[in-house]
C-alpha positions in Angstrom: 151.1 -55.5 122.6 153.3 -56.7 119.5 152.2 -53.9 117.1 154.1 -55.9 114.4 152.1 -59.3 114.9 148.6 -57.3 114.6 150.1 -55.4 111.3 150.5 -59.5 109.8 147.0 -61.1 111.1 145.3 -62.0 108.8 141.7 -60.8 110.1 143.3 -57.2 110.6 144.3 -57.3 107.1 141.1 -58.6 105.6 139.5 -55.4 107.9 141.3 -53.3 106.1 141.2 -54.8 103.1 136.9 -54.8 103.1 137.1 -51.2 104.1 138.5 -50.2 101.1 136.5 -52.4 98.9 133.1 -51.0 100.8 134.5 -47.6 100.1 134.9 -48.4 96.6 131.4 -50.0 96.7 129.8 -47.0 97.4 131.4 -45.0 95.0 130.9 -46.7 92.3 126.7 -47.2 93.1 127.3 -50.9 92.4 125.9 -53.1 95.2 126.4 -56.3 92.7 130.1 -55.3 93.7 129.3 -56.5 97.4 129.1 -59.9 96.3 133.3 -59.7 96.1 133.7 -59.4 100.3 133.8 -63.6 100.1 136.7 -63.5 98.1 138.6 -60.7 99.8 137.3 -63.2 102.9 138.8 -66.1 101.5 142.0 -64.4 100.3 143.1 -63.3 103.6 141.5 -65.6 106.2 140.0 -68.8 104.7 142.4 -69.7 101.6 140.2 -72.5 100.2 141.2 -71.0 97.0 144.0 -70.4 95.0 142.8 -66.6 93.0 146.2 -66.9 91.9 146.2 -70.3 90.2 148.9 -69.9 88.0 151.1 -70.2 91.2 152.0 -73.2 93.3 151.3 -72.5 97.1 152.9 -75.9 97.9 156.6 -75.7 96.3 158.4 -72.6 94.9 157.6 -71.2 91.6 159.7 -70.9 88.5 161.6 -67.4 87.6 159.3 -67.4 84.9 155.8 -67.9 87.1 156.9 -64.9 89.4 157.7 -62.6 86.4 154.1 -63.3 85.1 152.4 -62.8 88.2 154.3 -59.4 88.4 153.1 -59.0 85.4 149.1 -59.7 85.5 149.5 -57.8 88.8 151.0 -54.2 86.9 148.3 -54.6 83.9 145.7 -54.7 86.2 146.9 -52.1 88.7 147.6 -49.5 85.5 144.1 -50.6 84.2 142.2 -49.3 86.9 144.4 -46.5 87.1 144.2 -45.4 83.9 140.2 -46.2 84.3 139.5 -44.4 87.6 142.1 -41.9 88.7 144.5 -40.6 85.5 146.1 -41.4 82.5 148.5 -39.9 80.3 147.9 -38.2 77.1 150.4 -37.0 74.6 149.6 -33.6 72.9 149.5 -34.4 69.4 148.9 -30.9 67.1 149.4 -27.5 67.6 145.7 -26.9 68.8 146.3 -25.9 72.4 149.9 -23.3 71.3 150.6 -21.6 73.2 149.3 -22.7 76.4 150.3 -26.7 75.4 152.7 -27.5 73.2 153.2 -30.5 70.7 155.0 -33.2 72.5 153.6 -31.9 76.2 153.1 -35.5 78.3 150.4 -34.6 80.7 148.9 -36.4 83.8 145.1 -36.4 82.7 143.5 -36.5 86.2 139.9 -38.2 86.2 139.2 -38.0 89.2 138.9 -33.6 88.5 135.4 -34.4 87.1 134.6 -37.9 88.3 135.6 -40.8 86.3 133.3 -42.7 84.1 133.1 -46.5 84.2 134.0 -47.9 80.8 131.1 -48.0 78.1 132.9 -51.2 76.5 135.1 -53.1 79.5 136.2 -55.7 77.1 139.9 -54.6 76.2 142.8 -55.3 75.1 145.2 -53.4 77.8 146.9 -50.0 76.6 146.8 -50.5 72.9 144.6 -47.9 70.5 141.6 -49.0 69.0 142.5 -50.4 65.9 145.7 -52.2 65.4 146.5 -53.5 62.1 143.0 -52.6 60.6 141.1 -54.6 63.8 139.4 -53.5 66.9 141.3 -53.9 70.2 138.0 -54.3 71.8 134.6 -56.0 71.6 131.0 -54.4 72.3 129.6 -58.2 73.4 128.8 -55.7 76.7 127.9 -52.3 76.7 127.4 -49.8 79.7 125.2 -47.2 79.5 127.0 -43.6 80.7 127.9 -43.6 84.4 129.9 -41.1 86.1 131.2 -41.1 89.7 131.5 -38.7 91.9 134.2 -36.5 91.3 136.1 -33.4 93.1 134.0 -30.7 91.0 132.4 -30.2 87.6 133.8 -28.7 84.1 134.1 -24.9 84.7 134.3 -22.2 82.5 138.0 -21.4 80.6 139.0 -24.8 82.3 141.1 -26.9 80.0 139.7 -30.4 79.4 140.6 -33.9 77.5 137.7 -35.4 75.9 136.5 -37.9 73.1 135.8 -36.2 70.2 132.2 -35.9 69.1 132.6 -36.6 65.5 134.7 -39.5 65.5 131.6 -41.6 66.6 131.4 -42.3 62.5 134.0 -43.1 60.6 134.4 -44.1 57.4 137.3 -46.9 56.8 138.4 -48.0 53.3 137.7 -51.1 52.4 139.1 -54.2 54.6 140.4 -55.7 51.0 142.3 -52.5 50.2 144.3 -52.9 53.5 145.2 -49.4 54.1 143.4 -48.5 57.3 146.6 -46.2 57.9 144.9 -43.6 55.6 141.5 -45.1 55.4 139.8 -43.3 58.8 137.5 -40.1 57.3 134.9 -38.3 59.6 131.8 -39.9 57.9 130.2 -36.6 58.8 132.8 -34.1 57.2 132.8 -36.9 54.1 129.1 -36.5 53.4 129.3 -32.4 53.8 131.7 -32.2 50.8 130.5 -34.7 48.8 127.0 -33.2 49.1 128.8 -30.1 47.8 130.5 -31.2 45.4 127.8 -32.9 43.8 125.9 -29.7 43.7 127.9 -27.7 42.2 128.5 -30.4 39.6 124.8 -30.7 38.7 124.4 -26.9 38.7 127.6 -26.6 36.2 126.6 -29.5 33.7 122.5 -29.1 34.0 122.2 -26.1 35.2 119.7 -27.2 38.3 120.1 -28.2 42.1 117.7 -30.4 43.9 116.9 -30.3 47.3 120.0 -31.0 49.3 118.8 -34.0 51.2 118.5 -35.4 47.6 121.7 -35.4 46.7 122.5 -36.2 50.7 120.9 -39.8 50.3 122.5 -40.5 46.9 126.0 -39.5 49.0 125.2 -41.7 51.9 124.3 -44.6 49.8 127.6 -44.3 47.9 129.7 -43.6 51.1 128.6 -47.5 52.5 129.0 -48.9 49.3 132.9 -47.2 48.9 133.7 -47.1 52.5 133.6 -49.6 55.9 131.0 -47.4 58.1 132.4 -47.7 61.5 130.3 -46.2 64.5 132.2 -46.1 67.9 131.3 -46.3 71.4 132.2 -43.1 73.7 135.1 -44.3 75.5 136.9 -45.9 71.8 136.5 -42.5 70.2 139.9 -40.4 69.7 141.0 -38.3 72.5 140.9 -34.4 72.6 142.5 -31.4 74.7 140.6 -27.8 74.2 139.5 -25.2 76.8 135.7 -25.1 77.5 134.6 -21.4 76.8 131.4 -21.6 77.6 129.7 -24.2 80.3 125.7 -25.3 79.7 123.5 -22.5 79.8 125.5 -19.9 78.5 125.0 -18.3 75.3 129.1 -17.6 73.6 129.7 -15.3 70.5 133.2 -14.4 68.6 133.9 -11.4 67.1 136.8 -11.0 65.4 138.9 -14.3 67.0 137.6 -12.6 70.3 135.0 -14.8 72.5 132.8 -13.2 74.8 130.3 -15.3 76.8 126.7 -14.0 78.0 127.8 -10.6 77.0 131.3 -10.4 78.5 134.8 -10.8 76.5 136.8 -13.4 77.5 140.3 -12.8 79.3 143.4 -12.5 76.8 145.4 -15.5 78.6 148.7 -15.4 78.3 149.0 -18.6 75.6 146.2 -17.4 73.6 147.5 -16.9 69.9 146.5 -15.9 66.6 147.8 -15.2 63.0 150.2 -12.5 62.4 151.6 -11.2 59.6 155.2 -9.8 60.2 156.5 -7.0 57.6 160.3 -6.8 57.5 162.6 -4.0 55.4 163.4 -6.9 52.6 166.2 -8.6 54.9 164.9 -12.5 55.2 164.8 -13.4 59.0 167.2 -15.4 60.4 165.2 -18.7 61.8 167.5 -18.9 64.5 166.4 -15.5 66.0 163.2 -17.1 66.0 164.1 -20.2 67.4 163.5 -18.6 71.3 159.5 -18.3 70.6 159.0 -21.3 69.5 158.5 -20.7 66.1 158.5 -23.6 63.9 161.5 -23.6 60.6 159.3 -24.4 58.7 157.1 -20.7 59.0 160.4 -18.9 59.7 162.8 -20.2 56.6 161.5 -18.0 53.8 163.9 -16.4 52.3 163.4 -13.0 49.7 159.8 -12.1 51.1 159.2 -9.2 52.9 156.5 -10.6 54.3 155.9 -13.2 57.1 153.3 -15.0 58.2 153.0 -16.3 62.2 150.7 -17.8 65.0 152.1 -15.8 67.9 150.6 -14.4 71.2 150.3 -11.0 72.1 153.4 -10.9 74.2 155.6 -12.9 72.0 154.1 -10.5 68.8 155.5 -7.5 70.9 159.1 -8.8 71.1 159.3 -9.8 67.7 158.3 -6.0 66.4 161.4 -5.1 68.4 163.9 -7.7 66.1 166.3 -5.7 63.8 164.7 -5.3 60.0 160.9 -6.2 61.1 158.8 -3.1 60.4 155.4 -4.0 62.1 153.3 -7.1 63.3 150.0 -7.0 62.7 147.0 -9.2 63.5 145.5 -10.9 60.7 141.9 -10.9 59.4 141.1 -14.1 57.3 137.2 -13.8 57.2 134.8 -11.1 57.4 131.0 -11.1 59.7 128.6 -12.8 57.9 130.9 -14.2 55.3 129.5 -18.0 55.4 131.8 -21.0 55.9 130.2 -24.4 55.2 132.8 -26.2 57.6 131.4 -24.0 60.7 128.7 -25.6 63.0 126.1 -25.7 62.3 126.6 -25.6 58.1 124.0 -24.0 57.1 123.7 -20.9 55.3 121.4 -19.2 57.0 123.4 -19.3 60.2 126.0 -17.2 57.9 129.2 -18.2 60.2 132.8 -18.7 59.9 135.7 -19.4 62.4 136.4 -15.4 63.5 132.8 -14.2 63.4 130.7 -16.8 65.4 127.3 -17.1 66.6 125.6 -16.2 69.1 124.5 -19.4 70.2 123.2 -20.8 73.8 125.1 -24.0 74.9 122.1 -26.8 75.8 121.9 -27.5 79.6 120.1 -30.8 80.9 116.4 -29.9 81.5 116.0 -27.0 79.4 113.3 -27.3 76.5 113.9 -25.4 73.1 111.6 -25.1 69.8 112.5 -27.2 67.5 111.7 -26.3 64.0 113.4 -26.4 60.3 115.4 -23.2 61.7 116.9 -25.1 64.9 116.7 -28.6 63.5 120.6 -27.5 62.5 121.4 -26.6 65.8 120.6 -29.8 67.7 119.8 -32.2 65.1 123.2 -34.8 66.2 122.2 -33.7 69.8 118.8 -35.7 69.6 119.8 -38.1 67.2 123.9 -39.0 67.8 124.4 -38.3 71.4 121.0 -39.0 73.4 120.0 -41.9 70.9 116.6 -40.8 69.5 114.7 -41.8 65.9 114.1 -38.6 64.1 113.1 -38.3 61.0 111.4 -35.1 58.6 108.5 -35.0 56.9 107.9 -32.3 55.3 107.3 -29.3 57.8 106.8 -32.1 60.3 109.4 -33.2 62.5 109.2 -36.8 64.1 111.1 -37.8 67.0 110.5 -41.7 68.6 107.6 -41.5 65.8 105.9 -38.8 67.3 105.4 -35.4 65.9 107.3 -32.9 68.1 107.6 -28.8 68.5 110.1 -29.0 71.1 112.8 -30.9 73.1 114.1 -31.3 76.1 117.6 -32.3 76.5 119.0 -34.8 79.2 122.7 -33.7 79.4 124.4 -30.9 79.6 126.9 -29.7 77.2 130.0 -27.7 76.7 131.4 -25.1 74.2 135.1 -25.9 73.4 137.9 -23.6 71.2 141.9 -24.2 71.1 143.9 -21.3 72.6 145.5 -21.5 69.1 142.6 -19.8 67.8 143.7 -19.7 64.0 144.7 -23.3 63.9 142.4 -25.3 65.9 139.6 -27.9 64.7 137.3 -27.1 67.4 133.5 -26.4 68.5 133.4 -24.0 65.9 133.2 -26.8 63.4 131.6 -29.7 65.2 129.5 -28.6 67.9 128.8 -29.1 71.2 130.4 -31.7 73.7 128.2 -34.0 75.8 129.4 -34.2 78.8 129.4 -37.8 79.1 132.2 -37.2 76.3 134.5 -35.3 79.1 137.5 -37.6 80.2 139.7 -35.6 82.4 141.5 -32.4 83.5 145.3 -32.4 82.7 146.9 -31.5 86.3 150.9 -31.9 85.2 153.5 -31.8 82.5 155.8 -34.8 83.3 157.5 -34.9 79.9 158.4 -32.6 76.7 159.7 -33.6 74.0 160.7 -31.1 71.0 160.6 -33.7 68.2 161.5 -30.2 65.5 164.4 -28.7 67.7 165.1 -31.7 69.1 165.8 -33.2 72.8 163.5 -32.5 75.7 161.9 -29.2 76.8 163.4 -28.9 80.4 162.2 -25.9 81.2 158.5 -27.5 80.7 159.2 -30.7 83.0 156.7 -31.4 85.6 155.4 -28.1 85.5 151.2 -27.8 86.8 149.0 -26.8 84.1 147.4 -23.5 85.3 144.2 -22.8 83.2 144.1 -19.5 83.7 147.9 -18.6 82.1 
């Protein structure tokens, strides 16, 4: 039996070949899929067609032929990659320090939670969302959420990559202003401050303040007049890395920078950091000396102040009390319990909340039914209305969701808490909410790059290194 010979015919190959493709079949839940086996048939046994028509199979191709079929074969190869088992993401801000640092290339894998197929498939291949002021992608189809089956589900303190939430609005200046560079607010933020604004500035020239939604509608109205409103689909909204403190279900508080979930405070990981402040004798610090934590110039080069201010961790805040001159390092305290913060979730001012003193608040899991009143309407109000697509409008003390005067709701996804490890310097949860989980992208399993754009050259010490969660 020539091994060899039944490797290159052709009705082994097309067996393996339809395995594969059933396999894939049945994970994705698509039987409409099925109707592909004639082509995989006629590719490797009948050849009535040419799939690839671009090439001649009757005379040799031109150099230029082959290099694009190599071509259309890598873009779609990556695409599906990218779409069903990782992609890369590049660390952007100093969110994640220091468990992740700015410049950290990770492998995202997708495949950790289950990949989703694509919301809007129509795509131009691995270019953002908007180049020069235009989408890269068109909505003529749109997928509802779909999510296969994965190696497990988002876990508690696990770190994750997602879409972010409030990007699903944003506000663009004007196409005849062509500036789309700086043009890109969170329509959501935008309409906060505004609000705010406004309020104060009637209070200070009349002396009065009307109901807030008042002067809410009158912002909104201006906003779309001033502003290209742009609302984005899941998978074309900007991507984010955090670590999930708190799965559906559970009910998360901080106290002090400190988060402890259904009672319990968390574990002080290793790359957890905060703001300290650093009191030296009078002699400036020498940047250099600093250089070894990772400290950025721009924090360390101040010269003829005694004091310092830095985001370290608790281990890196114990060597730097032992530096020559430095008289004590200290944790910092920037807000006080119950001091309010209008850019906290949910802001309002009776849930008196501010980035160290937080909650407590139960994370919405799918099934569960909560009251729903002018007191909780805060709480889940983009939740019915942003991320599971219902009409809701107030009347009044009434409350009317799909037209119909509700007391309660039940939600049909589960959600997730999310906070940087950079606990001082991190636009998280804290400020925008919950994260649906049809949101969640990926797990990052690897570092295969670092690049230190401030020091300069790459972080060896960080190549290919496995993310560990709980370091």
């Amino acid at each position: 039996m020539d091994i060899k010979k039944i490797l290159k015919h052709r009705y082994f190959r097309f067996g393996v070949a339809v395995t594969l493709y059933l396999l894939f079949v049945i994970w994705l839940r698509n039987y409409w899929f099925l109707l592909g086996i004639p082509v995989i048939y006629d590719i490797y046994v009948s050849k009535k067609v040419n799939w690839t028509f671009w090439k001649s199979r009757k005379k040799k191709n031109h150099v230029l032929v082959e290099w694009l079929d190599a071509l259309i074969f890598a873009v779609v190869a990556v695409s599906l990659i990218n779409i069903f088992l990782f992609q890369n993401y590049k660390i952007p801000t100093p969110s994640m320090e220091g468990t992740l640092l700015v410049g950290d290339h990770l492998y995202v894998s997708k495949l950790a939670y289950g990949p989703r197929t694509p919301n809007t498939p129509l795509a131009i291949p691995f270019l953002p969302n908007t180049v020069l002021g235009k989408r890269s992608y068109l909505e003529w189809i749109k997928r509802p959420y779909k999510r296969l089956k994965g190696f497990g589900e988002v876990k508690r303190n696990d770190i994750v990559v997602f879409n972010f939430p409030a990007s699903d609005t944003v506000a663009l200046e004007k196409s005849d202003h062509r500036v789309y560079a700086k043009g890109n607010f969170d329509y959501y933020d935008l309409i906060r401050d505004e609000t705010y604004s406004l309020m104060l500035a009637d209070q200070a020239r009349n002396n009065r303040t009307r109901p807030r939604h008042v002067y809410e509608q009158y912002v909104r109205n201006q906003i779309h007049q001033k502003y290209d409103v742009e609302t984005r689909p899941v998978d074309r909204r900007d991507n984010y890395i955090k670590r999930c403190v708190a799965i559906p279900g559970e009910t998360l508080e901080v106290v002090n920078n400190n988060v402890f979930v259904n009672g319990q405070r968390q574990k002080d990981y290793e790359g957890l950091q905060r703001w300290y402040t650093v009191t030296t004798n009078g002699t400036p610090i020498n940047p250099r000396s600093l250089e070894p934590f990772g400290i950025s110039r721009d924090l360390a080069d101040v010269r003829n102040n005694p004091n310092y201010v830095f985001p370290l961790t608790v281990h890196v805040a114990e060597q730097i009390s032992t530096l020559p001159g430095i008289l004590k390092v200290e944790p910092m305290n920037l807000q006080e319990p119950g001091e309010f913060d209008r850019d906290i979730f949910p802001h309002d001012a009776r849930y008196p909340w501010n980035m160290e003193f937080f909650g407590p608040l139960t994370v919405p899991k799918k099934g569960e039914t909560v009251e729903i009143n002018s007191l909780t309407l805060p709480l889940y109000r983009r939740i019915i209305e942003a991320y599971e697509g219902n009409e809701l409008e107030v009347s009044g003390d009434r409350i009317l969701i799909n037209g119909r005067e509700s007391t309660t709701y039940t939600f049909r996804m589960d959600y997730y808490f999310m906070m940087g490890d950079n606990r001082h310097n991190s636009a998280d949860s804290r400020y925008w909410g919950f994260v649906p989980e049809d949101h969640v992208i990926g797990k990052p399993r690897l570092i295969w790059l670092s690049v230190d754009k401030e020091y300069g050259g790459i972080r060896w010490n960080r190549m290919f290194r496995i993310v560990k969660a709980d370091k």
